[in-house]
MARDREN-498913 format. One record per atom (N, C-alpha, C): residue in one letter; y, x, z. Coordinates in steps of 0.1 Angstrom, whole numbers, plus 2048, in hexadecimal, padded with zeros to 3 digits. Last residue first. Example, Ala and Ser with C-alpha at 12.3 -4.5 7.8 and 13.67 -1.06 7.14 Angstrom:
BEGIN
s7EA880847
s7F5889847
s80088184F
a7C788484E
a7D387B84E
a7DF88484E
//
This chain:
BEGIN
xACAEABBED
xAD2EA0BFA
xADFE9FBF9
xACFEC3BE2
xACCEB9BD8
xACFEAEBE0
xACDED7BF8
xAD9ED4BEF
xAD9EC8BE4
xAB7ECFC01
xABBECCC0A
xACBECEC04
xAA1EDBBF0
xAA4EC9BF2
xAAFEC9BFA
xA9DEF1BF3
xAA5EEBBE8
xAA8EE1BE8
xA94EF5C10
xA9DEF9C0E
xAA5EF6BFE
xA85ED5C1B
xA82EE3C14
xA91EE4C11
xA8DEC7C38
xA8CEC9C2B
xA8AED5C23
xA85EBDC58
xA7EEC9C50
xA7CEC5C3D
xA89EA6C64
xA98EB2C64
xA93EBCC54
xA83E84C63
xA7AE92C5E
xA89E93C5A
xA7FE67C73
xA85E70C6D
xA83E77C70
xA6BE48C6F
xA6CE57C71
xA79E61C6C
xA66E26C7C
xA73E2EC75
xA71E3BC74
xA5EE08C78
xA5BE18C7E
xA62E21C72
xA65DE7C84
xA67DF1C79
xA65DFFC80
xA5ADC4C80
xA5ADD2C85
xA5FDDEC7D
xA65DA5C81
xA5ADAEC79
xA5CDBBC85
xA7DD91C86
xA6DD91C7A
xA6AD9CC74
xA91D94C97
xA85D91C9E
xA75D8EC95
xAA3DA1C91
xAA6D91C8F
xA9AD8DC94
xAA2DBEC98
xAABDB6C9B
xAAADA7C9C
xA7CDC4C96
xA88DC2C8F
xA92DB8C98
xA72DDCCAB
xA70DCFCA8
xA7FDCACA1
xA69DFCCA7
xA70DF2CB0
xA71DE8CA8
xA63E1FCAD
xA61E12CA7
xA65E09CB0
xA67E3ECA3
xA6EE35CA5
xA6AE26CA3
xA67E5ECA2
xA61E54C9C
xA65E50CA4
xA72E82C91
xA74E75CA3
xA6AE6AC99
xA68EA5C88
xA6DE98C87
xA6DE8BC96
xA59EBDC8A
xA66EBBC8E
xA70EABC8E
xA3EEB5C84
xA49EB8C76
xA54EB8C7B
xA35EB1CA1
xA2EEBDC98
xA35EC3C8E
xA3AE99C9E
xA41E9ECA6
xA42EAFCA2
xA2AE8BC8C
xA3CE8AC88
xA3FE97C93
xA14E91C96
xA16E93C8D
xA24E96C87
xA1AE80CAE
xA12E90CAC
xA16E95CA1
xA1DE69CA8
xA27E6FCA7
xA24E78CAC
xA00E61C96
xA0EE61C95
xA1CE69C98
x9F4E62CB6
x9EEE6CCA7
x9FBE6CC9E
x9FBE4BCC0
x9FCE56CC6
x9FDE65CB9
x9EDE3ACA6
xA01E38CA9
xA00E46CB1
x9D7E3CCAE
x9DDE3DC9F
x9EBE40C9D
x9C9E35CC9
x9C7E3BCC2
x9D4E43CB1
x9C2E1ACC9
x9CEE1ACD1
x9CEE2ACCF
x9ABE11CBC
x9A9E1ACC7
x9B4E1ECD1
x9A5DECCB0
x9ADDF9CB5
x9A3E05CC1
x995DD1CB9
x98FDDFCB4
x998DEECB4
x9B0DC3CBD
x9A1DC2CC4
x99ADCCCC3
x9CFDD6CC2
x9C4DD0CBA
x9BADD0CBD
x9E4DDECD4
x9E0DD0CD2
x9D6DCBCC5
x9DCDFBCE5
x9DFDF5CDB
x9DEDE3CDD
x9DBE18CF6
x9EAE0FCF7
x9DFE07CE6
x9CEE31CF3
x9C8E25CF5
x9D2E18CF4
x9ECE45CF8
x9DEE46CF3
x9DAE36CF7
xA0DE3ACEF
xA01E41CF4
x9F6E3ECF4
xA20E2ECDD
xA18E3BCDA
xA12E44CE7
xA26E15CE9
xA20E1ACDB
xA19E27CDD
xA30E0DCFF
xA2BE17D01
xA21E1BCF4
xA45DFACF9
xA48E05D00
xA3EE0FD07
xA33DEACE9
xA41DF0CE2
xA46DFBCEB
xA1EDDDCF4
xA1CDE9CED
xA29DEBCE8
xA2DDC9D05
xA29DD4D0F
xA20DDDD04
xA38DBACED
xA41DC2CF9
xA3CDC7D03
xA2ADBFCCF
xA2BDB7CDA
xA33DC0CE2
xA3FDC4CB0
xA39DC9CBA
xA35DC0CC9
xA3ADA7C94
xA41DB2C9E
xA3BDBACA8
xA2ED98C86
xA36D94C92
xA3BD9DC9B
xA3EDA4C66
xA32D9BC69
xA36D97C80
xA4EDAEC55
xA53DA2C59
xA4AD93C60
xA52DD2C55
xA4DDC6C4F
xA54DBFC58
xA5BDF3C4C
xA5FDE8C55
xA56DD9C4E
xA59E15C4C
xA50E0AC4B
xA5BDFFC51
xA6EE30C40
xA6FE24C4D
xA64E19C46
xA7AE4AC45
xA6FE45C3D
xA6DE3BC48
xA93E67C3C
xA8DE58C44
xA83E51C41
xA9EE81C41
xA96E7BC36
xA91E6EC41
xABEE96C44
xAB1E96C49
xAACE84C3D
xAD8EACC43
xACEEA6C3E
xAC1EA2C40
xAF6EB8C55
xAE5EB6C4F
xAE1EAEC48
xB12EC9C5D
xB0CEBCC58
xAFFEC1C53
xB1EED6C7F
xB18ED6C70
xB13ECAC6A
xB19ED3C9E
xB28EC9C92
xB27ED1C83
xB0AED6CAB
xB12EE2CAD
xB1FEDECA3
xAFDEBFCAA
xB01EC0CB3
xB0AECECB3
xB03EB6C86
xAF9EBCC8E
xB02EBDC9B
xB02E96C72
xB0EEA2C7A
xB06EA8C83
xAF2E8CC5B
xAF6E8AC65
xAF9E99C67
xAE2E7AC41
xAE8E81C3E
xAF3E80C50
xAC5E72C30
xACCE6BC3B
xAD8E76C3A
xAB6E63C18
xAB7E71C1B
xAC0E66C27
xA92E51C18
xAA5E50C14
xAA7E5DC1F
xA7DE37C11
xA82E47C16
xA92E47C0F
xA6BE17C1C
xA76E1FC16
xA7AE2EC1A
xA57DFFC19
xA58E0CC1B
xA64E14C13
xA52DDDC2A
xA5BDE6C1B
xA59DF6C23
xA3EDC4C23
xA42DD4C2A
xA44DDCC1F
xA3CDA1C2A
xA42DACC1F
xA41DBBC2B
xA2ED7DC26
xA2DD8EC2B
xA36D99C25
xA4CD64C19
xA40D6CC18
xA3ED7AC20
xA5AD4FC38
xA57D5DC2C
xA4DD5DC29
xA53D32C40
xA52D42C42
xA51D48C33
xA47D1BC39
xA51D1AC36
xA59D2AC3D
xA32D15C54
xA36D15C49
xA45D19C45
xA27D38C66
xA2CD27C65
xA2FD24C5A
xA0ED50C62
xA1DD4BC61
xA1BD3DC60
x9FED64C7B
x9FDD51C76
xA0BD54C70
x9EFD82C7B
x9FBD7AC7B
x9FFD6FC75
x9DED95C74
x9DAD89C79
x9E7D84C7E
x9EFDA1C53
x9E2D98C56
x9DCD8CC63
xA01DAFC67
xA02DA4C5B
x9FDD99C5B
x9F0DC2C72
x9FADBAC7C
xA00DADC74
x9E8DD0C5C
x9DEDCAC69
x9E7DBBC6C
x9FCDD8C51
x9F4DD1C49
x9EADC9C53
xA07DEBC62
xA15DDFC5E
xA03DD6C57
x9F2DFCC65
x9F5DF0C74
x9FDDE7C6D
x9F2E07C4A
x9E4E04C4E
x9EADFAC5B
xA0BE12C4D
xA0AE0AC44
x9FEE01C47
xA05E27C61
xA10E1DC63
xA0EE11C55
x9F4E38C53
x9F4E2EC5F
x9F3E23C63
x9FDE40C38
x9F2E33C3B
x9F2E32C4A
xA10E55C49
xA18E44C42
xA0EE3BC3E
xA01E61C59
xA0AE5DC5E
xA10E53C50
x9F1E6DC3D
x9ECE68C49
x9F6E62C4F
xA06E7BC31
xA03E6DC2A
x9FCE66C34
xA0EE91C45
xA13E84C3E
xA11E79C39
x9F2E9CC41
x9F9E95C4D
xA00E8EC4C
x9F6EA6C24
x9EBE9DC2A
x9EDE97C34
xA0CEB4C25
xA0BEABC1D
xA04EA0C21
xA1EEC2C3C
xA12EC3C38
xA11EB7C30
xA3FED0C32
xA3BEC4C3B
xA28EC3C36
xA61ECCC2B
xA5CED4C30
xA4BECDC36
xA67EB9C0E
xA64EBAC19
xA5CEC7C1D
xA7DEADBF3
xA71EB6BF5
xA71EB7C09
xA87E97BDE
xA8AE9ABEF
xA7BE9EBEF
xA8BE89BC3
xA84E99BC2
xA86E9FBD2
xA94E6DBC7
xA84E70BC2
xA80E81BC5
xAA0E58BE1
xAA1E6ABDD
xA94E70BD4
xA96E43BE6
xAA4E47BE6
xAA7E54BDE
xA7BE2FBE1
xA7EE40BE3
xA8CE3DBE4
xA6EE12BED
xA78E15BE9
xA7CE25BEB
xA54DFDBEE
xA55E0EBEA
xA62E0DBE6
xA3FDE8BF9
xA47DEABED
xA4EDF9BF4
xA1ADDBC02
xA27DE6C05
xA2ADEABF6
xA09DBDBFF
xA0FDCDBF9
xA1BDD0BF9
x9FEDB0C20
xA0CDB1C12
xA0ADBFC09
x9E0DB9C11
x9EEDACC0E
x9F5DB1C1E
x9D1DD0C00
x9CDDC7C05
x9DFDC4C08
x9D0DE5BEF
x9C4DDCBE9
x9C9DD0BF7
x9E8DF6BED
x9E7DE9BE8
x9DBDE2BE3
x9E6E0CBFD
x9E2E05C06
x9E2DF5BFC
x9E6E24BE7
x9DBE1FBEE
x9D8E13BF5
xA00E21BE3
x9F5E1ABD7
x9E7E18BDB
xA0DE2CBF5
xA0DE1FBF9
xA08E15BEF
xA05E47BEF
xA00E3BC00
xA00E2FC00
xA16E48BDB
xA03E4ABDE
x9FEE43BE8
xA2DE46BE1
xA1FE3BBDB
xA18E3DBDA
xA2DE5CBF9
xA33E4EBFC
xA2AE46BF1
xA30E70BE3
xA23E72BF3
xA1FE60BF9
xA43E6EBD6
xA36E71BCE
xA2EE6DBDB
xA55E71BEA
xA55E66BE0
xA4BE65BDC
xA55E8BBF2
xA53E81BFC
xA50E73BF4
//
């Protein structure tokens, strides 16, 4: 997942903010199509970069930032076993989700970008859905930025004692 993660996110550094990269787990293997994957994290990286860009900051604002981070998670299964599952959370600090696309992100046409297809996000969690996984987006607590959150159940079976 580590290896999959800068690849993506060496792609996306031709343009601002360049996305920083935190692995937690360098050898966390995944059950999981490669290619689809990386599709679903340039995405999301590709909107945190849109959504950046036409966004005025005021003075004396942060600099842009989108942090990418994966990390094993570790939770109690409904029959009360313990698991392991993998997180991969985009968050930046640009203006966040508007409030009539936050509660309908992921359907089709749903977008706030002039040229959008409203298209990309739906495809998204087809994808996650597809890898047994949830996706999750919502607007940061303090109110500077956004954060999409995936969590993926499907670890390969060595990864999952190395967790």
């Amino acid at each position: 997942l580590c290896q999959l993660a800068r690849e993506v996110v060496a792609l996306h550094r031709h343009r601002q903010p360049v996305p920083t990269l935190s692995c937690q787990l360098e050898s966390l293997m995944l059950r999981a199509d490669r290619e689809r994957l990386g599709r679903v994290m340039g995405h999301l990286l590709q909107n945190a970069q849109d959504a950046m860009s036409e966004h005025e900051r005021g003075p004396g604002a942060p600099p842009p930032r989108i942090d990418v981070t994966t990390e094993a998670i570790h939770f109690e299964s409904a029959e009360g076993g313990e698991g392991t599952a993998v997180r991969l959370a985009i968050v930046d600090n640009g203006p966040g989700f508007a409030p009539r696309i936050l509660s309908r992100a992921f359907e089709p046409y749903v977008t706030s970008k002039a040229r959008g297809t409203g298209l990309g996000l739906p495809m998204v969690k087809k994808i996650i859905d597809e890898h047994g996984g949830r996706i999750d987006i919502q607007n940061r607590q303090d109110g500077s930025g956004a954060s999409v959150s995936i969590l993926l159940l499907k670890l390969a079976p060595e990864a999952a004692r190395l967790a």
